[in-house]
N, C-alpha and C positions, 0 to 999 in steps of 0.2 A: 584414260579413265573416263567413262561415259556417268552422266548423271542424267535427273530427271527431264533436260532436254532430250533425249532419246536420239536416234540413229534411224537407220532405213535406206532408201534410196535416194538418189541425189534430184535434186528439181530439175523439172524437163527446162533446156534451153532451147528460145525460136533458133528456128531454120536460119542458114544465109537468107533463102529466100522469100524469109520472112518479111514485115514490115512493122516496123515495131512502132505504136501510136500514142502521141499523149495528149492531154486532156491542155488546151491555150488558156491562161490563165490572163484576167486583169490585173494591175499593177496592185491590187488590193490582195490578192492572192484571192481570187474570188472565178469560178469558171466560165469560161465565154459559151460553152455550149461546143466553139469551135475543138475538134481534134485536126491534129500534123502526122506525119511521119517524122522521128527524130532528127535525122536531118536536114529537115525544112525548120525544126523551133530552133535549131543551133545557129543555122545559114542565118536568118529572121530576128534572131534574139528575141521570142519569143518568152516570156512567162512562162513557167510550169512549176511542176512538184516534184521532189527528191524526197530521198529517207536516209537518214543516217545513223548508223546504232554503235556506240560501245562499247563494247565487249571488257569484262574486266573478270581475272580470275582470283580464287582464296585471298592468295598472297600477293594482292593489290598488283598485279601483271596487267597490264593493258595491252590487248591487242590490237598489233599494226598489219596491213596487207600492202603487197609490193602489186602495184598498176600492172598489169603485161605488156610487154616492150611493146604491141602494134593497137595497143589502148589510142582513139582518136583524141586526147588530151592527158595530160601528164604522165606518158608512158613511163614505167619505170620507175617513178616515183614511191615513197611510201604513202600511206593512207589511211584513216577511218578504220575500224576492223572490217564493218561492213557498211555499203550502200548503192541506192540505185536509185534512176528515174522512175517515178510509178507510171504505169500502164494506163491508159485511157481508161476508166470508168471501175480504176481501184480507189479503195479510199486506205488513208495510209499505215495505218496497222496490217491490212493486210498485204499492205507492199512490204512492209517490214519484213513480216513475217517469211513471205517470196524469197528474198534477198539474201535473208539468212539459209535459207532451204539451199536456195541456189548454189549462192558462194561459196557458201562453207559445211554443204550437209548438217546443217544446225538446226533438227526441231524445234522450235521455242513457243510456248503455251502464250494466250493472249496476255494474261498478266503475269509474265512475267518478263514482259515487256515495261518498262519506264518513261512515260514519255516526258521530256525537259521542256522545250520549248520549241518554236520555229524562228529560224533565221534568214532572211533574206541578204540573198548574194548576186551581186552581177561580175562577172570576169570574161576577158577575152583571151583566150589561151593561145590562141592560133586567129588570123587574120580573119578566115571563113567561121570560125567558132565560138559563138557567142552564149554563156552561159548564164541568163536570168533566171534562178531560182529563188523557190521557199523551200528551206534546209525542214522539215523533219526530222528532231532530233529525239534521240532514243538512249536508252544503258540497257545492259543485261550481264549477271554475274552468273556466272558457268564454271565446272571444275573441269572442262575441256581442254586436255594438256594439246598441243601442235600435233604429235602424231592422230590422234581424235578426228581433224579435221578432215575434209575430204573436198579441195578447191576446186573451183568454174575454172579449168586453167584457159578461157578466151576472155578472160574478165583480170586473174590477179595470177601472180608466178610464185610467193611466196608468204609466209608470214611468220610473224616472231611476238614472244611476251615481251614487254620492255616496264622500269621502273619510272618514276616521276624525274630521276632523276637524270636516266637517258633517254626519256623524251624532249627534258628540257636542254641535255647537250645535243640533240638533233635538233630543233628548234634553235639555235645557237649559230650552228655553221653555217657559212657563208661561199657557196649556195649549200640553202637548207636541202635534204634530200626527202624533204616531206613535201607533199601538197600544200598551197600558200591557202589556208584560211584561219586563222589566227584564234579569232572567236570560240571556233571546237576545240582548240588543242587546250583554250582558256577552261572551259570548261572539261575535259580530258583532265587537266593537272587538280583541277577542284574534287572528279570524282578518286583519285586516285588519294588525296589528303583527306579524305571525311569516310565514315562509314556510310553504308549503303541508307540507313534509315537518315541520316542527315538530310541525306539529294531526295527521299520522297516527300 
């Protein structure tokens, strides 16, 4: 079932041989002017910017996305509905907006977009991979059932609605099979218990 997000064609992915750049950021989350290749801010532990968005449907369903098994950090894992690094010289709604295109063939109108807050994170996934962000966080309620969707399969391999209440038994298991950031999944089970006018 398609709603007022609409459909179309899926967002262009760079090239292998592309070079994907982001914007170095001071510990204030403030920009140095300098850009990297991704790469190099992961190697560095560099500062940068992320987006992260939501997705919640009617019947209070939240979307999860599974990582793709040769994702360079938490492959396989579950995750976020949608997110990404922003691009060098985006500002972040319209990375938002990109992410959703990308990932999930997901038009979505400026407002109707939600923005919550930012959260800054540091984590080291892998020896060589240092992850210093500012999270970008987002919601968006869509009547877009799983088949609707149309994935980046070099980004995620699957996805599923889940209740508050088998989020919080994934959260639970030991090892969890979600991405470890706690604080979204905090706010994930808020948006899931309140209606949408509460979280604006």
């Amino acid at each position: 079932m398609r709603n007022n997000l609409g459909g179309g064609h899926l967002g262009a992915v760079p090239s292998d041989s592309s070079v994907e750049l982001f914007d170095v950021l001071d510990s204030s989350g403030h920009k140095t002017g300098q850009t990297k290749p991704r790469h190099l801010v992961h190697r560095d532990g560099d500062w940068h910017r992320a987006v992260d968005i939501w997705i919640i449907n009617p019947e209070r369903g939240l979307l999860l996305q599974r990582r793709a098994a040769d994702k360079d950090s938490w492959a396989g894992y579950w995750d976020i509905s949608c997110g990404g690094h922003l691009t060098a010289g985006d500002d972040s709604l319209t990375g938002a907006l990109r992410e959703l295109e990308e990932e999930l063939d997901l038009h979505a109108q400026p407002e109707e977009l939600h923005f919550v807050k930012t959260i800054q994170s540091s984590a080291r996934p892998a020896p060589d991979f240092i992850n210093n962000c500012f999270n970008d966080l987002y919601w968006l309620e869509t009547n877009y059932e799983i088949s609707d969707f149309k994935i980046q399969t070099s980004e995620l391999s699957d996805l599923k609605y889940v209740s508050a209440a088998e989020l919080q038994a994934l959260l639970a298991e030991n090892p969890s099979p979600l991405v470890p950031h706690p604080e979204f999944y905090t706010f994930a089970l808020e948006l899931l218990e309140k209606s949408p006018s509460q979280l604006s």
